[in-house]
Biopython code that builds the backbone (N, CA, C, O; Angstrom):
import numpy as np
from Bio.PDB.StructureBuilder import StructureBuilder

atoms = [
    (1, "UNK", "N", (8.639, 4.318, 13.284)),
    (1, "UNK", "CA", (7.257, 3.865, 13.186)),
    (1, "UNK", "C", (6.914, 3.087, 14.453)),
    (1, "UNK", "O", (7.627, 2.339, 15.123)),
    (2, "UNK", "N", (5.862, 3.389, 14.584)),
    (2, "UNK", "CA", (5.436, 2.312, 15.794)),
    (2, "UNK", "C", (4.480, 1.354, 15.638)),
    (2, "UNK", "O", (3.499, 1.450, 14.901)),
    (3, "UNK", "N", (4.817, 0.264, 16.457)),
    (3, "UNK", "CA", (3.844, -1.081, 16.191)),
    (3, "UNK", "C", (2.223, -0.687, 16.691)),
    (3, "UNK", "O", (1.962, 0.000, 17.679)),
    (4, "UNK", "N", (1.337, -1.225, 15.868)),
    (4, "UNK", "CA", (0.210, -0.744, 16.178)),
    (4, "UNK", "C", (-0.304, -1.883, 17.435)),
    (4, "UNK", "O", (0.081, -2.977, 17.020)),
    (5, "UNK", "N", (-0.889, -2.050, 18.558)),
    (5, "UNK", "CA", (-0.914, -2.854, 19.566)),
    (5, "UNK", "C", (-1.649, -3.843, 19.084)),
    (5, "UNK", "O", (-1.523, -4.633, 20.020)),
    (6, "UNK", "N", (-2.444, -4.481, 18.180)),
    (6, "UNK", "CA", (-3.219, -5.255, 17.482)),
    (6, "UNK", "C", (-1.879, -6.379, 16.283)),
    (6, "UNK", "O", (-1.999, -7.552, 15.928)),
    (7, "UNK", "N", (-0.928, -5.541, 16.026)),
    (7, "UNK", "CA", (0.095, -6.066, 14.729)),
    (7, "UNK", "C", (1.230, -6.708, 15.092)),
    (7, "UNK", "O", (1.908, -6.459, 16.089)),
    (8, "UNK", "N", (1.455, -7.636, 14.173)),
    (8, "UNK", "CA", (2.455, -8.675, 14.601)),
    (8, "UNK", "C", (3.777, -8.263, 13.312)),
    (8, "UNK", "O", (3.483, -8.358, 12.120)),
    (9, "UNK", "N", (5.092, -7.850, 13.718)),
    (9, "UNK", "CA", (6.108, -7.632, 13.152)),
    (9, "UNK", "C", (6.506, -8.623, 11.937)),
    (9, "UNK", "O", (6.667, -9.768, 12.359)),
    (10, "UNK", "N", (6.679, -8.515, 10.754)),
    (10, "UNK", "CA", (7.406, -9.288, 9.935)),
    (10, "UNK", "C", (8.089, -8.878, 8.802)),
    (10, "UNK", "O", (8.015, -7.668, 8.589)),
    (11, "UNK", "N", (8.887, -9.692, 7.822)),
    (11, "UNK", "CA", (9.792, -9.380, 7.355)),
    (11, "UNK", "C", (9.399, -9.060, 5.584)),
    (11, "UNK", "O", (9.363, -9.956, 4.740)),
    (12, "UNK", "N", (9.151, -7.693, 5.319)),
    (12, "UNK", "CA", (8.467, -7.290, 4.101)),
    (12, "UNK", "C", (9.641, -6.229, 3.393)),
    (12, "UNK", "O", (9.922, -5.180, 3.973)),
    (13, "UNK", "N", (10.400, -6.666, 1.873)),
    (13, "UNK", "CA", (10.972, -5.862, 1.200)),
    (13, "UNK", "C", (12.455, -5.631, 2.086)),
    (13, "UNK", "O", (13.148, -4.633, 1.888)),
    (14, "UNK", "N", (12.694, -6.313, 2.724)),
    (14, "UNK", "CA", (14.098, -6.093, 3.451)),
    (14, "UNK", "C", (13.760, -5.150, 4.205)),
    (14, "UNK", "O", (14.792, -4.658, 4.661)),
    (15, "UNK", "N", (12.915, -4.659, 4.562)),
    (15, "UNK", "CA", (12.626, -4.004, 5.989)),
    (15, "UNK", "C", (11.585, -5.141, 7.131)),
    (15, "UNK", "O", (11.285, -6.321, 6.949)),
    (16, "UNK", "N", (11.169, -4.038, 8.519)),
    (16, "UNK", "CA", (10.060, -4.634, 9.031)),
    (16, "UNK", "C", (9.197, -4.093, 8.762)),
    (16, "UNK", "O", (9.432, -2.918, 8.484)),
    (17, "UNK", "N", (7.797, -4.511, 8.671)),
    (17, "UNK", "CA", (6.827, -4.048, 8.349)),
    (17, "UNK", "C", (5.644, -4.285, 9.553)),
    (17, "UNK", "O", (6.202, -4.706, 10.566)),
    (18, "UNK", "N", (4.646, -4.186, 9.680)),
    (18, "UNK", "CA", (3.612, -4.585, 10.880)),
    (18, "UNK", "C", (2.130, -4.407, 9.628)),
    (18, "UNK", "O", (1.612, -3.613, 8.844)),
    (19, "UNK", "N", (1.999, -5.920, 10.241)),
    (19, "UNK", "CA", (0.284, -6.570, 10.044)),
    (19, "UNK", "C", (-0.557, -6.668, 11.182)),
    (19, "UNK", "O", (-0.512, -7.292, 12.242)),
    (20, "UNK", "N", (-1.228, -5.980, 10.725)),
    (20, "UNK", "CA", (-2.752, -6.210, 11.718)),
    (20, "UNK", "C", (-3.611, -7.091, 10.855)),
    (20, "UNK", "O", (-3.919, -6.651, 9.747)),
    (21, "UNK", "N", (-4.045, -8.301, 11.227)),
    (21, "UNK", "CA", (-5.048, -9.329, 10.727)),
    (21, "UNK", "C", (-6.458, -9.444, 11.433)),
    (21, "UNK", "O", (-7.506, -9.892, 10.967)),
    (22, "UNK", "N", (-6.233, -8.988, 12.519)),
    (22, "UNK", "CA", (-7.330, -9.037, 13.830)),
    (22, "UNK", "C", (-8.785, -8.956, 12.820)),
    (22, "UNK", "O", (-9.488, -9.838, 13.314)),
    (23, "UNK", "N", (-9.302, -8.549, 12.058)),
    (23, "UNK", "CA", (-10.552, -8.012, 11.418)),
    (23, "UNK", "C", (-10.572, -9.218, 10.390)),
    (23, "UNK", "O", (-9.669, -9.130, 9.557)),
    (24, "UNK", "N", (-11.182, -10.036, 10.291)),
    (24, "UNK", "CA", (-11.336, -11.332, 8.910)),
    (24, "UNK", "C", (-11.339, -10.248, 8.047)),
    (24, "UNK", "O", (-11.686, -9.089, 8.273)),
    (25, "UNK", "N", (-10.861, -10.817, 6.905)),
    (25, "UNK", "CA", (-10.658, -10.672, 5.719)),
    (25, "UNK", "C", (-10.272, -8.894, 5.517)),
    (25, "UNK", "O", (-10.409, -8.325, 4.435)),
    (26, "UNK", "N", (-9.939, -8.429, 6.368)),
    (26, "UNK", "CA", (-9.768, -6.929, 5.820)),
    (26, "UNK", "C", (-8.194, -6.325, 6.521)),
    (26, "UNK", "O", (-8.025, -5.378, 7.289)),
    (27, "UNK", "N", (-7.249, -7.209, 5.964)),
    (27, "UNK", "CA", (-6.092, -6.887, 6.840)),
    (27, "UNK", "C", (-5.505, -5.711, 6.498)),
    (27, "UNK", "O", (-6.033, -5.057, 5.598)),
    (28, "UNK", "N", (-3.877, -5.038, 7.375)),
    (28, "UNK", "CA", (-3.858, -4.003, 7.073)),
    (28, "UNK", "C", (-2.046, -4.060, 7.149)),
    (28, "UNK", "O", (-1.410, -4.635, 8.032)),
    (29, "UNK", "N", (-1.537, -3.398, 6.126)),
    (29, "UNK", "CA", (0.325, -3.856, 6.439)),
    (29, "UNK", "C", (0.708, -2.187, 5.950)),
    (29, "UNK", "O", (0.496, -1.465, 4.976)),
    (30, "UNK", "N", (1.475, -2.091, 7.427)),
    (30, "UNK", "CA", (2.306, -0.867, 7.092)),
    (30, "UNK", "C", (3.686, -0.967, 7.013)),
    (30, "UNK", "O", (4.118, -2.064, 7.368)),
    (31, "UNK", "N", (4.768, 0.103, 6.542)),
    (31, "UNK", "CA", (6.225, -0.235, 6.388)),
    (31, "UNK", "C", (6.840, 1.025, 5.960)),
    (31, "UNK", "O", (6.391, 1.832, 5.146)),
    (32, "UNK", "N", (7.828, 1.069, 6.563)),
    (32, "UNK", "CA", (8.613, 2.351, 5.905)),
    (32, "UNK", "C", (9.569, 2.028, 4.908)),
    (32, "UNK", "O", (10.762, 1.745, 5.021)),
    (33, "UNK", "N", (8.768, 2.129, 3.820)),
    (33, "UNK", "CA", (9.883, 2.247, 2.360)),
    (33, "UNK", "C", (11.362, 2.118, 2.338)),
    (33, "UNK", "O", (12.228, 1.244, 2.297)),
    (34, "UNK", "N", (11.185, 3.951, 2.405)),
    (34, "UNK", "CA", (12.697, 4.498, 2.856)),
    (34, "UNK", "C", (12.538, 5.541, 3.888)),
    (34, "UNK", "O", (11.454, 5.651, 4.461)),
    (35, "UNK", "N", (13.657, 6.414, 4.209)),
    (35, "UNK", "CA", (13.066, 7.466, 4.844)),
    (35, "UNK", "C", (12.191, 8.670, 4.436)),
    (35, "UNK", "O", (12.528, 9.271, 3.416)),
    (36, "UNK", "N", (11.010, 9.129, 5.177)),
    (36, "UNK", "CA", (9.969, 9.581, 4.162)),
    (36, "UNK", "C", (8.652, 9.077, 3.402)),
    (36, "UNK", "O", (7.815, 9.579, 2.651)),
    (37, "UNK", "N", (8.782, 8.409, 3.711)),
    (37, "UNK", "CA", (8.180, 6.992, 2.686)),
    (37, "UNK", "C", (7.344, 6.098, 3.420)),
    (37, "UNK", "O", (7.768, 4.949, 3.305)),
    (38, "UNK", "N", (6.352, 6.174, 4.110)),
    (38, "UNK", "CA", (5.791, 5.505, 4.803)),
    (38, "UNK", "C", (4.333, 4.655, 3.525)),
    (38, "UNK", "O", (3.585, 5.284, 2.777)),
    (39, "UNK", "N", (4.391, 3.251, 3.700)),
    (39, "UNK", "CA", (3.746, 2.835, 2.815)),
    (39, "UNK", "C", (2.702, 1.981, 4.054)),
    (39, "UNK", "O", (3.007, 1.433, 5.114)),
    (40, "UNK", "N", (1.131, 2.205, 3.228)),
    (40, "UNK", "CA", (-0.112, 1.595, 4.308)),
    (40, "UNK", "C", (-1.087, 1.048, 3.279)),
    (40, "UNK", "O", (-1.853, 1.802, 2.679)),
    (41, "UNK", "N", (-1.061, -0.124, 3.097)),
    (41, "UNK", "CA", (-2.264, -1.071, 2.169)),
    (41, "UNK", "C", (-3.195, -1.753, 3.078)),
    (41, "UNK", "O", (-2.832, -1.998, 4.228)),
    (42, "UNK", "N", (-4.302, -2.064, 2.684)),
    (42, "UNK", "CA", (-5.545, -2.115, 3.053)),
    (42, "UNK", "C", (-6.192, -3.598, 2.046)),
    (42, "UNK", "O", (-6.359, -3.365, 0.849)),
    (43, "UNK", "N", (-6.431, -4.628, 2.408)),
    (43, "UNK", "CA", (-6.737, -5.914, 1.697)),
    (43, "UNK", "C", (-7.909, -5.968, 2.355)),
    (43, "UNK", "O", (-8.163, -6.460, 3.455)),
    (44, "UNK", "N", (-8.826, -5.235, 1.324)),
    (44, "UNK", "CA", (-10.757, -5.168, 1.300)),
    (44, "UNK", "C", (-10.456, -6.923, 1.159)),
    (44, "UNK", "O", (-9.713, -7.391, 0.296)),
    (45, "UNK", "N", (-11.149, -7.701, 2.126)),
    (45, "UNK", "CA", (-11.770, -9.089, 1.418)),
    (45, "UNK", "C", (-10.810, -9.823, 1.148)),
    (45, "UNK", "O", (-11.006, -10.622, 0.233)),
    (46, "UNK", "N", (-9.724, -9.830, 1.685)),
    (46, "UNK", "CA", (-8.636, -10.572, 0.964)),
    (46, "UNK", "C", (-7.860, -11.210, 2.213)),
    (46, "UNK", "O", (-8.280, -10.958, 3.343)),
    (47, "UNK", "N", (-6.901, -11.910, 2.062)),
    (47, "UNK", "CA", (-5.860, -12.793, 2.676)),
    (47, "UNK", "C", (-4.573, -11.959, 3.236)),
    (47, "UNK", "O", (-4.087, -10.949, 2.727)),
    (48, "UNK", "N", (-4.128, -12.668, 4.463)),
    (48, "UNK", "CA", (-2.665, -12.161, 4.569)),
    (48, "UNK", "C", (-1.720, -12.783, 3.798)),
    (48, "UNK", "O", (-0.564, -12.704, 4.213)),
    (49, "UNK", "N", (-1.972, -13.552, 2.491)),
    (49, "UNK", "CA", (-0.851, -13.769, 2.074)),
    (49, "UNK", "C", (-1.140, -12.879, 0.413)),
    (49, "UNK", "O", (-0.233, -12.489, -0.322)),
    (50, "UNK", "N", (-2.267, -12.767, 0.210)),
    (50, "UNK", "CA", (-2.599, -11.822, -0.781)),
    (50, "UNK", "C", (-2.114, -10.236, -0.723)),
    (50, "UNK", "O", (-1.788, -9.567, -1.703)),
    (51, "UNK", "N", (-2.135, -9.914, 0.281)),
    (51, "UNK", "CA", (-1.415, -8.483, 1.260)),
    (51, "UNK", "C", (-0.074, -8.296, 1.037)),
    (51, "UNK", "O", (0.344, -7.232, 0.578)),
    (52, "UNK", "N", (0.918, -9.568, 1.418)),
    (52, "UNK", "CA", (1.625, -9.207, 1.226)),
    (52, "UNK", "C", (2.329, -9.752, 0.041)),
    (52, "UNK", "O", (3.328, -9.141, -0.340)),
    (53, "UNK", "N", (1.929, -10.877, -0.634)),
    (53, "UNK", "CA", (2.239, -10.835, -2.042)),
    (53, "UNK", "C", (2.158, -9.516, -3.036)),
    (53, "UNK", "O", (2.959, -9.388, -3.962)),
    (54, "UNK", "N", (1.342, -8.755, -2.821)),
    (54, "UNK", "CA", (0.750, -7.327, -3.408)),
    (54, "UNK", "C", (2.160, -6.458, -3.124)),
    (54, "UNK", "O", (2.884, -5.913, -3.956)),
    (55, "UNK", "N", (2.338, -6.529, -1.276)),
    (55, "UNK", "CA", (3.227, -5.410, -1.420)),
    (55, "UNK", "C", (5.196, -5.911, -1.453)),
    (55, "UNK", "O", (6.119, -5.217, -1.027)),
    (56, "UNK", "N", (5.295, -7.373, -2.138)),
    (56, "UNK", "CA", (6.511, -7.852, -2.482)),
    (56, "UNK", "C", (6.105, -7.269, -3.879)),
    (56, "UNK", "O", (7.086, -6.669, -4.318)),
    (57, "UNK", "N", (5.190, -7.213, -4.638)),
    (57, "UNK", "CA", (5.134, -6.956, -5.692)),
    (57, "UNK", "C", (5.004, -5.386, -6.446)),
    (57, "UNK", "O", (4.732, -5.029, -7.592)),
    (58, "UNK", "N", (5.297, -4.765, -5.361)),
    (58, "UNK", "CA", (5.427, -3.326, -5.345)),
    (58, "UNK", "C", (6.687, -2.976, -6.112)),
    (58, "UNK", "O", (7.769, -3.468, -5.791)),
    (59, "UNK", "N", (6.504, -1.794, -7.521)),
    (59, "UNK", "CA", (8.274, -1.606, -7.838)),
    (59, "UNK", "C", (7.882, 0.161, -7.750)),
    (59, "UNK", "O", (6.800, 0.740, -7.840)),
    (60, "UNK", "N", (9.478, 0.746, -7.503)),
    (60, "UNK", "CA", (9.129, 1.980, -7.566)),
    (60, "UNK", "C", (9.424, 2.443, -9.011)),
    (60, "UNK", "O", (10.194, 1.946, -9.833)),
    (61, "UNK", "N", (8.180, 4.104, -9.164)),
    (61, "UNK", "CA", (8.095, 4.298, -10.263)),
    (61, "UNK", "C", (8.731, 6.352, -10.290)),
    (61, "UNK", "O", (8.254, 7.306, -9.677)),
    (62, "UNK", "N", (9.814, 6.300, -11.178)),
    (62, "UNK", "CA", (10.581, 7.194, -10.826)),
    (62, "UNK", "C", (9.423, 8.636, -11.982)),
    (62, "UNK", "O", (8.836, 8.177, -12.962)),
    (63, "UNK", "N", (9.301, 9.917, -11.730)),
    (63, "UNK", "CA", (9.056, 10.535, -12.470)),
    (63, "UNK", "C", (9.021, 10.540, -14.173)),
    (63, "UNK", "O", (8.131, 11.193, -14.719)),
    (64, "UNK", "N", (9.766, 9.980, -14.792)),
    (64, "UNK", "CA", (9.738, 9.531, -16.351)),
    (64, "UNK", "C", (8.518, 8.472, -16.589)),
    (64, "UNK", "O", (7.565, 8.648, -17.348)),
    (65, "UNK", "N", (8.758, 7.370, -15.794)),
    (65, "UNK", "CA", (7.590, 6.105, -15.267)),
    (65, "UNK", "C", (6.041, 6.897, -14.966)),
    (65, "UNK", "O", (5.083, 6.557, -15.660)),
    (66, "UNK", "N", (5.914, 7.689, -14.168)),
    (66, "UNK", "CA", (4.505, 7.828, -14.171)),
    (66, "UNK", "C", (3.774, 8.770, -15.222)),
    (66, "UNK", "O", (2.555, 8.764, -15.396)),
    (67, "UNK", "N", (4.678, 9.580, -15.901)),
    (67, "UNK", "CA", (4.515, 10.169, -16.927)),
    (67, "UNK", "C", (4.170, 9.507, -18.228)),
    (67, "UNK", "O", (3.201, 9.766, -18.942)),
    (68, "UNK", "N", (5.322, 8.410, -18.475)),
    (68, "UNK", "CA", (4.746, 7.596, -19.510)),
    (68, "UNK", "C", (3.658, 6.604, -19.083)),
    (68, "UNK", "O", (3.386, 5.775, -19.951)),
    (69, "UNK", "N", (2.984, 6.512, -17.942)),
    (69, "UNK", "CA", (2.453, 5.995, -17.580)),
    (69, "UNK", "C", (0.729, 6.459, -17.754)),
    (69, "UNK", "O", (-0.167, 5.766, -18.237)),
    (70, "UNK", "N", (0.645, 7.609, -17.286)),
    (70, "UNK", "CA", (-0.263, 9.048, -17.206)),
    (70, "UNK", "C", (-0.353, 9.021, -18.885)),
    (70, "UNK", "O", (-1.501, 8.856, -19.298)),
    (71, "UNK", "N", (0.653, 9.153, -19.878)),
    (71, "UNK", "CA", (0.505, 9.365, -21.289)),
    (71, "UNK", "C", (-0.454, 7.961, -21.729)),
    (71, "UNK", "O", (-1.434, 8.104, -22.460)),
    (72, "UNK", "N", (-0.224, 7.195, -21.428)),
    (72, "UNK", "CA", (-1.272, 6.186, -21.774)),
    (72, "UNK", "C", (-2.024, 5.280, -21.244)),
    (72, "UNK", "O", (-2.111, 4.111, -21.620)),
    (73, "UNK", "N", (-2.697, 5.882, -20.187)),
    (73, "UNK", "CA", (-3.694, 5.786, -19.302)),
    (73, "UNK", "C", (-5.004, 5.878, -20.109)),
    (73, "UNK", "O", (-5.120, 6.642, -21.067)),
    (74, "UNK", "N", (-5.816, 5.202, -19.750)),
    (74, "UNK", "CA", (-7.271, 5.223, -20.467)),
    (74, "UNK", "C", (-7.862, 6.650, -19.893)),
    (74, "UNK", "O", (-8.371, 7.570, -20.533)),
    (75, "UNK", "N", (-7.650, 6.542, -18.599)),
    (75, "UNK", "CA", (-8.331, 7.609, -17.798)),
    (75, "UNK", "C", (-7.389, 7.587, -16.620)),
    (75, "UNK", "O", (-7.616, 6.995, -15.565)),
    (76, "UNK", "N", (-6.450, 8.196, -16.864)),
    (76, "UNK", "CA", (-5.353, 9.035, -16.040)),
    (76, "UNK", "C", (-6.257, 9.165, -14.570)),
    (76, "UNK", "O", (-7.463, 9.410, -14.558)),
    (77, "UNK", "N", (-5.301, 8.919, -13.168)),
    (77, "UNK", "CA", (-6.356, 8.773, -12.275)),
    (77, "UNK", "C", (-6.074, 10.379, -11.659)),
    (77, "UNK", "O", (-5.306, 11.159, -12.222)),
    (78, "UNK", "N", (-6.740, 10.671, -10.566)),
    (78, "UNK", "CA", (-6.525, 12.319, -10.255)),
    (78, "UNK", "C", (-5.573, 12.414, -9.646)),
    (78, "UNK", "O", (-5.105, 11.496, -8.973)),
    (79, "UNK", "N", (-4.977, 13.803, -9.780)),
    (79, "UNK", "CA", (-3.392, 13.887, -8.782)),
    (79, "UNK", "C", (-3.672, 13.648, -7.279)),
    (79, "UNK", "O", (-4.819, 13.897, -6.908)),
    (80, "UNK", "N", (-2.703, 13.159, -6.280)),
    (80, "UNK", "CA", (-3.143, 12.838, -5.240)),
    (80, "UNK", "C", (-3.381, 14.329, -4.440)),
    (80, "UNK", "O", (-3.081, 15.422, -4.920)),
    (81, "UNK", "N", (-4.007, 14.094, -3.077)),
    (81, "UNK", "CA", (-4.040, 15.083, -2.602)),
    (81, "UNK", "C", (-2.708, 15.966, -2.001)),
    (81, "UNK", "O", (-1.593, 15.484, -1.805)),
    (82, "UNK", "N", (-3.152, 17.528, -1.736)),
    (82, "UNK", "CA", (-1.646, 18.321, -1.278)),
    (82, "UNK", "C", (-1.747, 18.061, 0.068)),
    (82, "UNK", "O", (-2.760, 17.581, 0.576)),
    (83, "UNK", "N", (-0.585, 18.401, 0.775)),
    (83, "UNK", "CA", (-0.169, 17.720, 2.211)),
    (83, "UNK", "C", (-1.680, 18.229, 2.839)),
    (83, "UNK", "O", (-2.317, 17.458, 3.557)),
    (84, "UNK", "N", (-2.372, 20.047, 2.399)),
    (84, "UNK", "CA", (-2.954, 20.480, 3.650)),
    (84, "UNK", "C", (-3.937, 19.953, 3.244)),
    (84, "UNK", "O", (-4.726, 19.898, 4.187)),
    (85, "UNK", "N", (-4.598, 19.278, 1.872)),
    (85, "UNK", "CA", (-5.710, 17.896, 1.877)),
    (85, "UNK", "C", (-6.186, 17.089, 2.839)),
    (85, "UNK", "O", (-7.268, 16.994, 3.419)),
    (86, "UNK", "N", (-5.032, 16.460, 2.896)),
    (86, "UNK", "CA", (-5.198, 15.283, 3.744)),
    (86, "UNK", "C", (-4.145, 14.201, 3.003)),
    (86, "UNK", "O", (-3.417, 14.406, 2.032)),
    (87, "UNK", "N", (-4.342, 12.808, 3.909)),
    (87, "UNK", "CA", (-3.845, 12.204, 3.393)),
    (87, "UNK", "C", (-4.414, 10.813, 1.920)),
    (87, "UNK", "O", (-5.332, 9.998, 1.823)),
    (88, "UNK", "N", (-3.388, 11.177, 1.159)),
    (88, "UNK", "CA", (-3.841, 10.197, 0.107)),
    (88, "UNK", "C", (-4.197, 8.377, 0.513)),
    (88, "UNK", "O", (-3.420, 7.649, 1.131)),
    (89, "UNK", "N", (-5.184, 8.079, 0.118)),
    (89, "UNK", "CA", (-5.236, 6.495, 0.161)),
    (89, "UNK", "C", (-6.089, 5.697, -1.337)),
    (89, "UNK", "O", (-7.209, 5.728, -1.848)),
    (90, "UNK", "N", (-4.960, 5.127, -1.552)),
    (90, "UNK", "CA", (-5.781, 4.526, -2.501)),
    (90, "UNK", "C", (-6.768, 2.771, -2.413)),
    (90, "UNK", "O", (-5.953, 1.848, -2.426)),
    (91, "UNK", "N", (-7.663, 2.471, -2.366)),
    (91, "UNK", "CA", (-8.500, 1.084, -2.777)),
    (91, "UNK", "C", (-8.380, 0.677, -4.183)),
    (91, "UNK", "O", (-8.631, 1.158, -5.289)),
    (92, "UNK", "N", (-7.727, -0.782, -3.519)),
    (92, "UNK", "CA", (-7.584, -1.953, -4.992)),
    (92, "UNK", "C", (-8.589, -2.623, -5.308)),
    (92, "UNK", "O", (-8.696, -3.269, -4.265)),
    (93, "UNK", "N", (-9.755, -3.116, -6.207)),
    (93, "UNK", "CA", (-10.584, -3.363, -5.747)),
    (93, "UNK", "C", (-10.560, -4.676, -6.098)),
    (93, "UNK", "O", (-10.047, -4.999, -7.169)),
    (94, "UNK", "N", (-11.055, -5.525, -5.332)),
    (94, "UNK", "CA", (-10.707, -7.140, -5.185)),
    (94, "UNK", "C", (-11.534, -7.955, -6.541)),
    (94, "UNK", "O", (-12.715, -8.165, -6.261)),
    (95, "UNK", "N", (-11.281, -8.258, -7.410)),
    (95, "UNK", "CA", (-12.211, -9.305, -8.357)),
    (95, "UNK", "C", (-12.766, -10.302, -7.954)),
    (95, "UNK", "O", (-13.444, -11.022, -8.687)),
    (96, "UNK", "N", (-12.600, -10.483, -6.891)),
    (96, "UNK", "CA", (-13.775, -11.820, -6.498)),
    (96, "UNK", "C", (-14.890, -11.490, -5.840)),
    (96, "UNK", "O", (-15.790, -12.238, -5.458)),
    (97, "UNK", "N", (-14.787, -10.358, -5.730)),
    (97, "UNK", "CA", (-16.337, -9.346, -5.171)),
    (97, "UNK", "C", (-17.592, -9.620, -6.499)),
    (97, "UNK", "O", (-18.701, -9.091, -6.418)),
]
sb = StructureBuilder()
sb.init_structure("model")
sb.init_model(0)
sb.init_chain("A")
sb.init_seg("    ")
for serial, (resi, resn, name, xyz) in enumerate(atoms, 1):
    if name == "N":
        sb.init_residue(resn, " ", resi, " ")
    sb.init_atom(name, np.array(xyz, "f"), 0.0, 1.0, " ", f" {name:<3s}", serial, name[0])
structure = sb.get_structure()
C-alpha cells in the first residue's frame, strides 16, 4: 500500500494504517487487513478519534455470521457490487447530523 501524500502513518489493529485528516471533520483511514483485504473508512462529520475507535472496533464476520446475520435483518442490505461493478463503499451515517 502506499502512503497517500496528505496521511500520517499510525498504529491500527496491529498493522499500519494511514490517516488523512487534512479536510475538517471528514477524515479518511486506510489499512491492509490481511493480504487481499484492503480496508478504507470515511468519517462524514466526525473525529479522528471516532475513525479510529470505529475501525479498533471492527470484528471479522466469517460466512455462517453474515448469513445469520442477513436471516435477521429487518431489511437485508444489497449484495455488494461484482469486481467488473466497481468498487464497493459503504456510508455510516453519523447521529449527530
Amino acid at each position: 500500500m502506499d502512503k497517500r501524500h496528505n496521511s500520517t502513518e499510525i498504529d491500527l489493529r496491529g498493522t499500519t494504517a494511514y490517516l488523512d485528516d487534512t479536510d475538517d471533520n471528514n477524515p479518511f483511514l486506510v489499512w491492509q487487513e490481511r493480504p487481499g483485504i484492503i480496508i478504507r473508512i470515511q468519517n462524514n462529520g466526525g473525529t479522528v478519534d471516532a475513525i479510529v475507535a470505529f475501525a479498533e472496533s471492527l470484528t471479522p464476520l466469517n460466512a455462517d455470521g453474515r448469513a445469520a446475520f442477513l436471516a435477521t435483518a429487518q431489511t437485508p442490505p444489497p449484495p455488494p457490487p461484482t469486481p467488473s461493478e466497481g468498487i464497493a463503499t459503504t456510508t455510516i451515517p453519523n447521529p449527530g447530523n
